[in-house]
Steps between C-alpha positions, in 0.01 A plus 500: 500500500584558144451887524742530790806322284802667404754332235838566518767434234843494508772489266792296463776763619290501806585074557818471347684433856353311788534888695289615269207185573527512831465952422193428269346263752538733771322766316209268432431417813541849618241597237276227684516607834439893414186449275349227621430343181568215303820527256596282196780521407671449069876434460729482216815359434780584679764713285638292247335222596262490144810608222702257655220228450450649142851484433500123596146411302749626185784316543223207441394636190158654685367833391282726742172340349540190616302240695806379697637836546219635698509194668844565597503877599180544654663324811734795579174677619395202654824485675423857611160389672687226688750706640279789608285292675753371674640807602112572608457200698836560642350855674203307626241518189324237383560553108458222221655563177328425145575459108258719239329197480460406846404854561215418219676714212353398150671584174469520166748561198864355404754449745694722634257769386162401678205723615313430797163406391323420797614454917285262729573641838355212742817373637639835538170610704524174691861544604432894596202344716728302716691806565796409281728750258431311175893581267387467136791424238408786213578462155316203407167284533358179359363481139185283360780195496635571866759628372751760693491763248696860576370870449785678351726790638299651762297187551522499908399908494184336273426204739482718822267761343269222358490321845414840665211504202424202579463522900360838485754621703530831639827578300836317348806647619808473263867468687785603275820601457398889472324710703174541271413615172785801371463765260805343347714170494661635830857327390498703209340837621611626829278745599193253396241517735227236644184556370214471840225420302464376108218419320485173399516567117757726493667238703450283180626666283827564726492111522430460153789684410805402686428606861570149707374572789111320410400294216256653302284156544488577866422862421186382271402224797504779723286759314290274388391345820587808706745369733709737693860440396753615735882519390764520755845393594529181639799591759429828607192745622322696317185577333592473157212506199135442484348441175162658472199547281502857573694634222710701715894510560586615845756698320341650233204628366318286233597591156879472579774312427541290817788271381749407304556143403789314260476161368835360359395129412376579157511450116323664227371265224480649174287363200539618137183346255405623154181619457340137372640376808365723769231220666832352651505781697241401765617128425817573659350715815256173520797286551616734762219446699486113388884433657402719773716797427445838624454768217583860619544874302323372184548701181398531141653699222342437085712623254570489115284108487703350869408557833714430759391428857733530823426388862693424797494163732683341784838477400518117664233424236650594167663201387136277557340858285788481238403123421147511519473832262750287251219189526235775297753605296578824629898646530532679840718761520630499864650792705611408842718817584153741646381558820159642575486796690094613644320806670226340713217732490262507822229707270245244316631660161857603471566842394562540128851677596654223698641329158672847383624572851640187518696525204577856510679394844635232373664685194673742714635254679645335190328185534323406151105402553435237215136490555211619698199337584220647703202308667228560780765608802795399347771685295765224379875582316695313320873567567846356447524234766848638626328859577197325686581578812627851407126561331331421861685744693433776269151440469450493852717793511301691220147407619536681835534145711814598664365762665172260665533553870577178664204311682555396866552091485 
């Protein structure tokens, strides 16, 4: 049976009304009836639903890595599971809906920032047995304690990949709020095209930095237990993007630039140490990865007995980084006006004249690039967070994406 499953996901502009539900259970059970096989089905919250619970777990003092606050929000998906079943049973389905930890989610890690460390998938198999939808609440599972403990931002994207992992399904099938995977934010870029097919780690890298459309923890779930992701919108047809092993952009050849991707939550971190001092150096990237914080664009520079180190993370982190660099000592020097602007490279090593393209473009357009960093398929620039936006559309421009010819969807 387990080959035969398909997971489908949807997000939470696709259940924000009870029009949309009833929509989102009409497509499931049309999905049903044309394949003939067995669907499960991952929800998040609807709109709002988990900032306005956030909001209220601080006006009780609570932060996001709290025991109560997961607790508290991880019942707007739950909510979610309720109502679609409803709206299933309503159309003649037999569906039951289920937390993480009903659905046999296990996690591990701090609240509000848990990874799934292992899913039991009896009662899920047992409810698909008896012919019923099974409507999983994503973004959280049960830790050693029992526990509700959440996954983060992108948690429910994370939960319906691991499930399809899980069940060996035959693919997970993501239902957003865009039509697939673009060459470009496509509210910034207009003539931004959807990508057919991306390979799954130039897909995260796009994730990794800024493209919202997959969390790069779904993106690694994916690849690494080869599970066909598909991402489409959730209210209209189409075929939208595949991500693939294959290496291969249906737009362009490998060894291109097949995106452009922008990333304005950030700060840059900058640490000054005399030359006695420099061992606090990986101290303080320790303590990163000890609070749980995301280090991105790392640099070095040694010069006349100080070195001075500079890397970007989540801007919704820096106050938590500030402190915790101040515990060991260290000053941080904090810059919270850049935006990250990146050339996703579909080539397994990025051509060595992406970085003075990049800038070159940039320059003429009059938009300063701070800083450069280059990696595997990924060309990242640092520029002035009110010319962000500007910096994607040239890039596109200059690297020959608005020109792409548009794939049927």
């Amino acid at each position: 049976m387990t080959m035969d499953t398909v997971v489908h996901k949807y997000g939470g502009t696709s259940l924000t009304t009870v029009d949309q539900v009833r929509a989102v259970a009409e497509r499931v059970v049309v999905a049903c009836a044309a394949t003939g096989r067995p669907v499960v089905v991952v929800v998040s919250a609807r709109g709002r639903a988990t900032n306005s619970l956030l909001e209220l777990a601080s006006a009780f003092g609570r932060g996001p890595q709290d025991r109560e606050t997961d607790q508290l929000v991880a019942t707007a998906e739950a909510a979610s599971a309720a109502q679609l079943t409803m709206a299933l049973e309503a159309l003649g389905r037999r569906a039951m809906s289920l937390t993480g930890a009903q659905a046999g989610i296990h996690v591990r890690g701090p609240h509000g920032e848990g990874r799934i460390s292992d899913i039991a998938p009896g009662r899920l198999l047992e409810v698909l047995g008896r012919n019923v939808i099974p409507v999983v609440a994503g973004f959280q599972g049960t830790n050693d304690d029992g526990d509700v403990t959440t996954l983060g931002r992108g948690g429910s994207d994370t939960t319906a990949v691991a499930l399809a992992a899980a069940l060996d399904a035959r693919r997970c099938e993501i239902y957003t709020d865009v039509d697939g995977v673009f060459s470009a934010d496509p509210r910034v870029v207009g003539p931004a095209k959807v990508l057919n097919s991306v390979d799954y780690l130039a897909m995260s890298e796009m994730a990794r930095s800024g493209a919202r459309v997959l969390h790069p923890r779904s993106v690694a779930l994916a690849f690494t237990y080869g599970v066909e992701v598909h991402v489409r919108h959730g209210a209209r047809p189409g075929r939208g993007s595949v991500l693939t092993k294959e290496g291969v952009s249906a737009v362009e050849p490998s060894g291109k630039v097949i995106a452009v991707t922008h990333d304005p939550d950030i700060a840059e971190i900058c640490l000054t140490v005399e030359a006695a001092d420099r061992h606090s150096l990986p101290d303080a990237l320790d303590k990163m990865a000890e609070i749980g914080v995301d280090v991105d664009l790392l640099s070095r520079v040694d010069s006349a007995g100080r070195t001075r180190v500079r890397f970007t993370i989540p801007r919704v982190h820096v106050d938590d980084a500030a402190a915790a660099l101040r515990q060991i000592g260290l000053v941080p020097e904090v810059n919270q006006d850049l935006g990250k602007v990146s050339l996703i490279d579909c080539g397994l090593v990025a051509s060595p004249t992406r970085p003075a393209g990049a800038l070159r473009a940039l320059g003429e357009a009059g938009i300063t690039g701070m800083s450069v960093h280059t990696a595997q398929m990924r060309t990242s620039v640092l520029v002035p967070l009110d010319r962000l936006l500007d910096s994607v559309a040239v890039l596109h421009t200059a690297f020959g994406l608005d020109s792409l010819p548009a794939v049927p969807n």
